[in-house]
C-alpha positions, 0 to 999 in steps of 0.5 A, spaced: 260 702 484 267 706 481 267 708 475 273 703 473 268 696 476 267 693 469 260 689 468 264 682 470 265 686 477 259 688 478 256 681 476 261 677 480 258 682 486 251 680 485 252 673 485 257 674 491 251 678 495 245 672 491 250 666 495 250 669 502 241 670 501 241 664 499 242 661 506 240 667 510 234 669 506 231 666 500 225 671 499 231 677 499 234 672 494 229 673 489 229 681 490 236 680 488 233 677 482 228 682 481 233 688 480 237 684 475 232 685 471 230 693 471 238 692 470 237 689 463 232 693 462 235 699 464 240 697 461 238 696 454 235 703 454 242 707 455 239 709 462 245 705 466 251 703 465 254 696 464 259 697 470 252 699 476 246 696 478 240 698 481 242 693 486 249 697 489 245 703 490 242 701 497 245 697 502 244 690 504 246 691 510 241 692 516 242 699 519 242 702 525 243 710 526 244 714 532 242 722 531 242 727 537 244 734 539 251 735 542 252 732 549 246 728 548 250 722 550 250 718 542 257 716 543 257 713 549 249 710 548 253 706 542 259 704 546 254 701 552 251 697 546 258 695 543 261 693 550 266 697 548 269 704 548 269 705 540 267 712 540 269 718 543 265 721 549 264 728 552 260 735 553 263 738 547 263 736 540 268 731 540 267 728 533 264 732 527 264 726 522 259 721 521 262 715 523 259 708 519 261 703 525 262 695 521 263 689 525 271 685 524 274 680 526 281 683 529 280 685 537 284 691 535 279 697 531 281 701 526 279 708 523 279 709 516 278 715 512 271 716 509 274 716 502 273 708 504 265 709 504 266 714 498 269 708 493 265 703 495 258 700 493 257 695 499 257 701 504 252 706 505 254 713 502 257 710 497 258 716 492 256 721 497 262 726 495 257 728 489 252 728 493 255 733 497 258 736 492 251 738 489 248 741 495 255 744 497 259 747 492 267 745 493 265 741 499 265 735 496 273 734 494 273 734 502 269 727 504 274 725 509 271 731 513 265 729 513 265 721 514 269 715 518 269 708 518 270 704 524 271 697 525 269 693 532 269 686 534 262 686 537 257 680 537 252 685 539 254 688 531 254 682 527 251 683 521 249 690 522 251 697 521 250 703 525 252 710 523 254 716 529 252 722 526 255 729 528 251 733 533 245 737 529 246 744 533 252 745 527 252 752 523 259 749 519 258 744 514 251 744 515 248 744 509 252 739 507 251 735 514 243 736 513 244 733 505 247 726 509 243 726 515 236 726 508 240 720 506 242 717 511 235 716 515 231 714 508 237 708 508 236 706 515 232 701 518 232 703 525 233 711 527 235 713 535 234 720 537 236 722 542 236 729 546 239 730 553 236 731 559 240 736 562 237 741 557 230 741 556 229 748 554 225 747 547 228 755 543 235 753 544 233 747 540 228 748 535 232 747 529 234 741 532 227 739 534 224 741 527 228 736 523 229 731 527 222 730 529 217 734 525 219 732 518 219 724 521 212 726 524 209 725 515 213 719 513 211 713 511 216 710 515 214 714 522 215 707 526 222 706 525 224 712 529 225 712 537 226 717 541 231 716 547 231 721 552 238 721 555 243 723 562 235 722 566 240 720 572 241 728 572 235 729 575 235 723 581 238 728 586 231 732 585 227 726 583 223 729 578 224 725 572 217 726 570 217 734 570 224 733 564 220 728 560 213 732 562 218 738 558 220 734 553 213 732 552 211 740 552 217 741 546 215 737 542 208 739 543 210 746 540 213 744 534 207 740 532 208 733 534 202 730 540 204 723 539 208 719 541 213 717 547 220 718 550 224 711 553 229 715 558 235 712 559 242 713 562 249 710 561 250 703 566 257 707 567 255 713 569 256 716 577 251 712 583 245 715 585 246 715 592 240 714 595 237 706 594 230 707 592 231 712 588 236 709 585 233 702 584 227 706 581 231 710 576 235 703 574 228 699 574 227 704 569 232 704 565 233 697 564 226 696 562 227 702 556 234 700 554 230 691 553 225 694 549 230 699 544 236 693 544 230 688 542 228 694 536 235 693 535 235 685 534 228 686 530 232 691 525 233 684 520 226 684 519 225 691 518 231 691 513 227 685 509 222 689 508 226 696 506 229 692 501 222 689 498 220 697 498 226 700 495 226 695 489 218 697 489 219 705 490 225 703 484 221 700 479 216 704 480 219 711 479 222 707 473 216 706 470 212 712 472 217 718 472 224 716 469 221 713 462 215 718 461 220 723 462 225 721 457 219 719 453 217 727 453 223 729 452 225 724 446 218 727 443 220 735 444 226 733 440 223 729 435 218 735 434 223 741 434 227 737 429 221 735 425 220 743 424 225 745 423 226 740 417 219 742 415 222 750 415 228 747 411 224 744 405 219 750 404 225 756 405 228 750 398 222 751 395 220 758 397 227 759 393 226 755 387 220 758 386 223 765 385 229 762 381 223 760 377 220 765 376 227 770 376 229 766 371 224 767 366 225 774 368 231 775 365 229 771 359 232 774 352 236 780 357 243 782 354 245 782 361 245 776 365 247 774 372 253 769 373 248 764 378 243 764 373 249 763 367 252 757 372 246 754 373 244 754 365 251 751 364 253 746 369 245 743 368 247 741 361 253 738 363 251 734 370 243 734 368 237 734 373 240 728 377 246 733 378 242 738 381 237 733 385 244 730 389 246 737 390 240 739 394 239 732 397 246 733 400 245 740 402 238 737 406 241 731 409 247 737 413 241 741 415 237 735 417 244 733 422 245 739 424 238 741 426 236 735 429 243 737 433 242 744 435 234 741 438 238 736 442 242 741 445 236 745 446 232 740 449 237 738 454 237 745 459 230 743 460 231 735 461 237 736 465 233 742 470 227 736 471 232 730 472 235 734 478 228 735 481 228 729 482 233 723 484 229 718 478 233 712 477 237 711 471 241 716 468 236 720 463 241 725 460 245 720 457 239 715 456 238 722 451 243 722 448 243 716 445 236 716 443 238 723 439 245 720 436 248 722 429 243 715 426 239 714 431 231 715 427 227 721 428 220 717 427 220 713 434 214 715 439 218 712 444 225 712 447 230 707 444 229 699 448 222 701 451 217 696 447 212 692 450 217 686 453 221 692 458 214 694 460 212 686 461 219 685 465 216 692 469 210 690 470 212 684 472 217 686 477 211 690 481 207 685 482 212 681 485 214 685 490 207 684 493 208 677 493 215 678 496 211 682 502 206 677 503 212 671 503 216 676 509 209 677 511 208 669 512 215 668 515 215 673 520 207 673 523 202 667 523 195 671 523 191 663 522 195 661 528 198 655 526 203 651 530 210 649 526 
């Protein structure tokens, strides 16, 4: 959400977004409600502004992206889907952004610059250019050069997202394109990795295969990817389709993955196969791999359901097992290092009135008398004990302020080092700060806001997140077998 939205905004949002589940999905309703209430939570404890929500930080929208390496036939793989040439196509690089592909209404498509994605909270890569900016010192003022967003009137994209990524083999901008291609992948709810048939060398590749296929194999999301061996038509003038496939196969192998299978594909526009039969069983082929990939596409809605449920869940679980204890130690090391420094205060005060005393005494009777000592003498009698006490208290309540300060700010190097370990949610830093504001108390064990009715509606929104998995569960499958 931009840091202009006011809270009304951000509310409007989420009712617009609850009166269009309310008809498509209830249960997606209800986790809705669900993270308005980490909201007020979060909220109370200064770890979100009143402008976002928990909510805004994933999309709603089931998504679809489509990875690969240059020349793998992405582009055209998408404008198959579409029906529409809404992508450039070629053996070069012919697109180095990442374009966010929407449906529209109007027949005319438009290009818009990735300031659009940037800006807004319904879109994936919302806020991206600060990601960016992190991973990529300077980039991020440059998001337009990374990101693209396109609409198309397709039925087949009707409430769906897909995103185009540039090809992987880039050495420009490829820490930064790395970072979005992370992010992009843990928000989808289909990925399609395709590699080209024509080049099925493994070495030229193994970056490529690395990311793309090693680092899926341990994810718990594992089966949301497929791998889509693209152009197999190249290989009809040799007939060999099972040797490329075999060398993909032998690839993958090398850099550790044993499981798994390719749908090989080619574009319906492609040049004929001359020969019949050998055409007939390359587009046999074909038309049954590209039914089963359209049909994970179709399903992407179920999947996003769940994804959702497991985002509120994976949220409110980091809130509760990482945010909080997080600020929790850090208040507590605030609290401990101001505490100290109080205790060395008094005892430097009494340490030196104990020496007072025992001066004093000292120069009882002596011709000559130091000019503290003469002032203390006079201006006692004059303000009296209590004048003395009040000069002392004051002078402790500015050395308590200015420690406790000076703690704080030691605290924070190591708090902020922690927070960027790990992408927590809430913003710890400034929930810190409040929690060591100029009147806030240096006696509470715990962080501001968090008391046991926080961690009731916690708790609560965990153990609604099974329940919400059991209703998709009951929607979606039908285990006893029971007819409608």
């Amino acid at each position: 959400m931009s840091s202009a939205a006011g809270p009304e905004t951000v509310q409007q949002r989420l009712s617009d977004l609850e009166a269009h589940l309310e008809q498509e999905n209830p249960i997606l309703l209800n986790t809705v409600q669900s993270f308005r209430t980490l909201d007020r939570v979060a909220y109370d404890m200064c770890l979100l502004p009143e402008n976002q929500s928990f909510a805004s930080q994933i999309p709603w929208w089931p998504l679809i992206s489509v990875l690969g390496t240059f020349s793998a036939g992405k582009s055209t793989f998408i404008n198959d889907f579409l029906g529409q040439a809404i992508q450039r196509t070629g053996n070069q690089a012919v697109d180095d952004r990442f374009t966010v592909i929407v449906y529209s209404p109007e027949p005319k498509s438009h290009a818009l610059p990735g300031v659009s994605l940037d800006s807004d909270p319904r879109f994936p890569f919302y806020q991206m250019s600060n990601e960016i900016e992190r991973v990529a010192g300077g980039e991020g003022k440059r998001i337009d050069a990374y990101l693209q967003l396109k609409t198309c009137r397709s039925e087949r994209l009707r409430g769906k997202i897909i995103i185009d990524s540039p090809g992987f083999d880039a050495d420009a901008q490829r820490t930064a394109i790395l970072s979005i291609t992370d992010h992009m992948i843990d928000l989808s709810d289909l990925v399609l990795v395709l590699f080209d048939a024509r080049h099925p060398e493994p070495g030229a590749m193994r970056d490529t295969l690395q990311h793309l296929v090693v680092e899926t194999m341990n994810r718990s999301d594992s089966s949301k990817f497929l791998f889509i061996l693209n152009q197999l038509d190249t290989a009809a003038s040799e007939d060999n389709p099972e040797d490329v496939v075999a060398a993909w196969l032998r690839a993958l192998g090398e850099v550790g993955m044993t499981t798994g299978r390719f749908y090989t594909v080619f574009s319906r526009g492609a040049p004929r196969i001359e020969n019949d039969a050998r055409r007939e069983r390359f587009e046999n082929k074909r038309d049954s791999d590209l039914n089963e990939i359209y049909e994970r596409v179709d399903r992407v809605e179920v999947e996003r359901a769940y994804r959702i449920v497991a985002a509120l869940k994976k949220t409110a679980t980091a809130f509760n097992d990482e945010t909080v204890p997080l600020l929790t130690t850090a208040v507590r090391r605030w609290r401990a290092r101001t505490l100290i420094a109080d205790t060395v205060i008094i005892l430097s005060l009494a340490l030196t009135f104990l020496f007072w005393s025992i001066t004093a005494g000292h120069w009882e009777g002596l011709t000559y008398r130091p000019g503290w000592l003469e002032w203390i003498e006079n201006h006692g009698i004059e303000y009296g004990l209590q004048g003395a006490e009040l000069i002392v208290i004051l002078f402790l309540i500015a050395a308590h302020f200015g420690v406790r300060k000076l703690a704080a700010i030691t605290v924070r190097p190591w708090l902020r080092k922690q927070a960027a370990a790990e992408k927590l949610p809430g913003n710890v830093l400034a929930a810190f700060d409040h929690n060591t504001r100029r009147w806030s108390t240096v006696l509470a064990g715990k962080p501001s806001g968090w008391n046991a009715w926080a961690e009731g509606r916690v708790a609560k929104v965990l153990h609604d997140c099974e329940a919400y998995v059991q209703s998709l569960n009951e929607r979606f499958t039908n285990p006893k077998g029971l007819r409608d």
